[in-house]
N, C-alpha and C positions, 0 to 999 in steps of 0.2 A: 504494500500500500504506500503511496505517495506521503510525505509529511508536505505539510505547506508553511512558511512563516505566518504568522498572524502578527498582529500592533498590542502591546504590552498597554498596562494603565501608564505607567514609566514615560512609553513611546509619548502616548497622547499628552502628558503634561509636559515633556520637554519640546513636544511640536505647538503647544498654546503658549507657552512661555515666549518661545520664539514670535509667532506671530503677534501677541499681544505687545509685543517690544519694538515692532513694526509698527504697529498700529500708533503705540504712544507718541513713538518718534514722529510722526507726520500728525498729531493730535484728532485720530480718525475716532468716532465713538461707534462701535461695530461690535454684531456678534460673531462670535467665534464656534464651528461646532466642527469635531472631528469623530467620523462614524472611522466602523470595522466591511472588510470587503462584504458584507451582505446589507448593510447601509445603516445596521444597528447604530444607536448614539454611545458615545466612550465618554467623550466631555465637550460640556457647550459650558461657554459664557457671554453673557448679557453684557457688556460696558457700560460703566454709569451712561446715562443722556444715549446711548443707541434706541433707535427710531423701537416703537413696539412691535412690529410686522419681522425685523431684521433676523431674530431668531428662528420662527417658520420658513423663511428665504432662504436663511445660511442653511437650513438643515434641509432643504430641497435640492439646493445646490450640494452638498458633502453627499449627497445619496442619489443624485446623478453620475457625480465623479467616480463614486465607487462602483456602481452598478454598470459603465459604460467605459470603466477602464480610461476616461480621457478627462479631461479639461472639460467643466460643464458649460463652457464659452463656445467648445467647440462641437458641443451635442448640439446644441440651436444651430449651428451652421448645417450640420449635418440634417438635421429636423427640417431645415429651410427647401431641403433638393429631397427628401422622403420624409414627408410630413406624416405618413403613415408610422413609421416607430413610434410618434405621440401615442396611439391606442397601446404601449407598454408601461406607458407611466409609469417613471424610475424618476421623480424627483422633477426638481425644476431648472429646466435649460437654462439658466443664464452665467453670464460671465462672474469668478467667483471661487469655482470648485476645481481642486483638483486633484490627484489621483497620488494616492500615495505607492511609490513601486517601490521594492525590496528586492532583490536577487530574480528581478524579470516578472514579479511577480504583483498584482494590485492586492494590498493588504488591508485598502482603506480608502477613505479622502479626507479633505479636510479643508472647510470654506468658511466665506467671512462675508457678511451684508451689514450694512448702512453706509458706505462710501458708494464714489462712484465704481462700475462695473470694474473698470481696469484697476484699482487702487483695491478693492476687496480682491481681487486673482494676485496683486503684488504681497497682501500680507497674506493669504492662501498660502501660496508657493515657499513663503520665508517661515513658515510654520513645516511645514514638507521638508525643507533642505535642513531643517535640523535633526533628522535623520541620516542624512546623506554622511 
């Protein structure tokens, strides 16, 4: 039988540490949520003053990235030229999410809402690379 890596409680707090350390630096007030590869929640945080909608966003977005293996920025593109994958509903297409890889492998995601599109994928990613 195959063994597969999985994301540690460990993993998740030292990928929120990181993104949230992103966020502070550019003064973004954003949720933070990083799921496991079947798009389960590990840990979400609310930032004081993040919009109230941002937590259901970010966690739409973390459970697209892991479900589709990619960047949830880039399921909407793809959604855009086969609009038909909408009826698998895995979360929400936007830019935001993205895929945590370990040894070739998607272990997770992990997204961020109440910035703009491109600024929640900047601290997304700097939460991801603290794994790296």
């Amino acid at each position: 039988m195959r063994q597969r890596p999985t994301l540690t409680g460990d993993d998740a707090q030292r990928m929120m540490a990181a993104a949230k350390a992103e966020a502070v630096k550019h003064g973004w007030k954003l949720t933070i949520v990083i799921v496991d590869d079947s798009g389960a929640l590990l840990l979400a945080e609310r930032m004081d003053g993040a919009g109230r909608l941002s937590a259901e966003i970010a966690f739409g977005k973390a459970r697209t990235a892991a479900a589709m293996g990619r960047p949830s920025g880039l399921v909407a593109q793809i959604l855009a030229q086969a609009p038909g994958l909408a009826l698998a509903s895995v979360g929400i297409p936007l830019q935001g999410g993205v895929p945590v890889i370990w040894e070739g492998e998607c272990v997770g995601a992990i997204a961020a809402s109440g910035a703009s599109a491109p600024d929640d994928e900047q601290v997304a990613s700097a939460g991801a690379a603290a794994l790296a």
